[in-house]
C-alpha positions in Angstrom: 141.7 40.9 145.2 142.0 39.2 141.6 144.5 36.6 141.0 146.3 38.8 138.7 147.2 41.2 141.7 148.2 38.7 144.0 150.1 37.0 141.5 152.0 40.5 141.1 152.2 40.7 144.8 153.7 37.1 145.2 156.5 38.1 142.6 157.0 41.4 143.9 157.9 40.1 147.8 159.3 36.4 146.2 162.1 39.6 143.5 162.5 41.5 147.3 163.5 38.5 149.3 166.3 37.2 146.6 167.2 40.9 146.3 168.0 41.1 149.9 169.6 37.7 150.0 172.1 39.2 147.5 172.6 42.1 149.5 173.9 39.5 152.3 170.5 39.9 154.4 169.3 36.7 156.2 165.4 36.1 155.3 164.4 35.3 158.7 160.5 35.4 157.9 157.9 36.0 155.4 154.6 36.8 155.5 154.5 37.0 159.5 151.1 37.6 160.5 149.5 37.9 163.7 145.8 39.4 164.8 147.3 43.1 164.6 148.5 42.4 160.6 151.2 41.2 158.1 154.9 41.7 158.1 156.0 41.1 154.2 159.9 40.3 155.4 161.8 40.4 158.7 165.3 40.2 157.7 168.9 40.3 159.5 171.6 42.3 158.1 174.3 42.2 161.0 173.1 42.9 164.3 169.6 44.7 163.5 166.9 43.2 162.6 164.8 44.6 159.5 161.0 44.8 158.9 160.2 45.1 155.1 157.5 46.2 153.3 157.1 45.3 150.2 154.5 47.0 147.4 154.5 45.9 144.3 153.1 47.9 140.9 152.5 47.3 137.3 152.3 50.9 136.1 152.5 54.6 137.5 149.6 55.9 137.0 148.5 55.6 140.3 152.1 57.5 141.5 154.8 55.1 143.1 154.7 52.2 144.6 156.8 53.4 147.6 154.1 56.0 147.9 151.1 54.2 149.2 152.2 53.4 152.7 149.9 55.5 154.6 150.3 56.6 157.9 148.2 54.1 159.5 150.0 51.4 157.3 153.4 52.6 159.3 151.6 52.3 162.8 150.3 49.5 162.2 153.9 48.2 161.1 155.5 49.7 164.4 153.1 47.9 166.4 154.0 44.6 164.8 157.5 44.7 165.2 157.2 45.3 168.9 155.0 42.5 168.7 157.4 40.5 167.3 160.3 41.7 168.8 158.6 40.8 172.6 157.3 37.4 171.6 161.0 36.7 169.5 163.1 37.7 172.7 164.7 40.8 170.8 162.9 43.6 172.6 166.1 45.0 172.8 167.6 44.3 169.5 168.4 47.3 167.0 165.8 47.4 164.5 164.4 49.6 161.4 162.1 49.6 158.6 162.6 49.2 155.4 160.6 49.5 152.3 161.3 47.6 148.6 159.5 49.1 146.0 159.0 47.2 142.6 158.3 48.1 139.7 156.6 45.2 137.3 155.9 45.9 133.5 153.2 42.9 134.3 153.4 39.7 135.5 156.1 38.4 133.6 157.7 42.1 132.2 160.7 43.3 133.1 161.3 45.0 136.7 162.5 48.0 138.1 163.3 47.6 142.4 163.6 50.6 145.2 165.4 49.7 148.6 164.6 52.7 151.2 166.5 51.6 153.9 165.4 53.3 157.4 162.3 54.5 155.7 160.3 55.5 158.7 
């Protein structure tokens, strides 16, 4: 990955996490990784618990952000939060997945941002 992608990456999740924090979410994690993957944000708003995947683009011609989570991307997700949910204690907390789309004109343009809440 070059530097210039993760560099968009980084600013995509860092715009998602103050986004949410405005939106009166508690950032309880980011980046949570584990041998099955990476969670981008685990996030409380109220009682349920929030998995967030963030995707970050520069331009459209590829089609939308929110449109490259692929099937097995979602799978895998699910089978993270359960991860995370046993080893956390909260196997039986309310939970759902949310995805933040954003929308960069470049590193340092200005931004567009997406919140699909209960998106799979």
């Amino acid at each position: 990955m070059s530097l210039q992608r993760r560099d968009l990456g980084v600013k995509g999740e860092d715009l998602a996490a103050g986004y949410l924090r405005n939106k009166g979410f508690a950032i309880l994690e980011r980046n949570f990784s584990c041998r099955l993957g990476e969670i981008d944000i685990i996030a409380r708003q109220g009682n349920c618990l929030v998995f967030v995947e963030v995707r970050t683009r520069s331009g459209k011609e590829y089609g939308l952000a929110q449109e490259s989570i692929t099937r097995t991307k979602i799978n895998r997700l699910r089978k993270l939060a359960c991860f995370y949910l046993a080893g956390r204690g909260h196997a039986e907390s309310e939970a759902r997945f949310d995805v933040i789309a954003v929308h960069c004109a470049g590193v340092a343009g200005p931004m567009e941002i997406t919140h699909i809440e209960n998106a799979f």
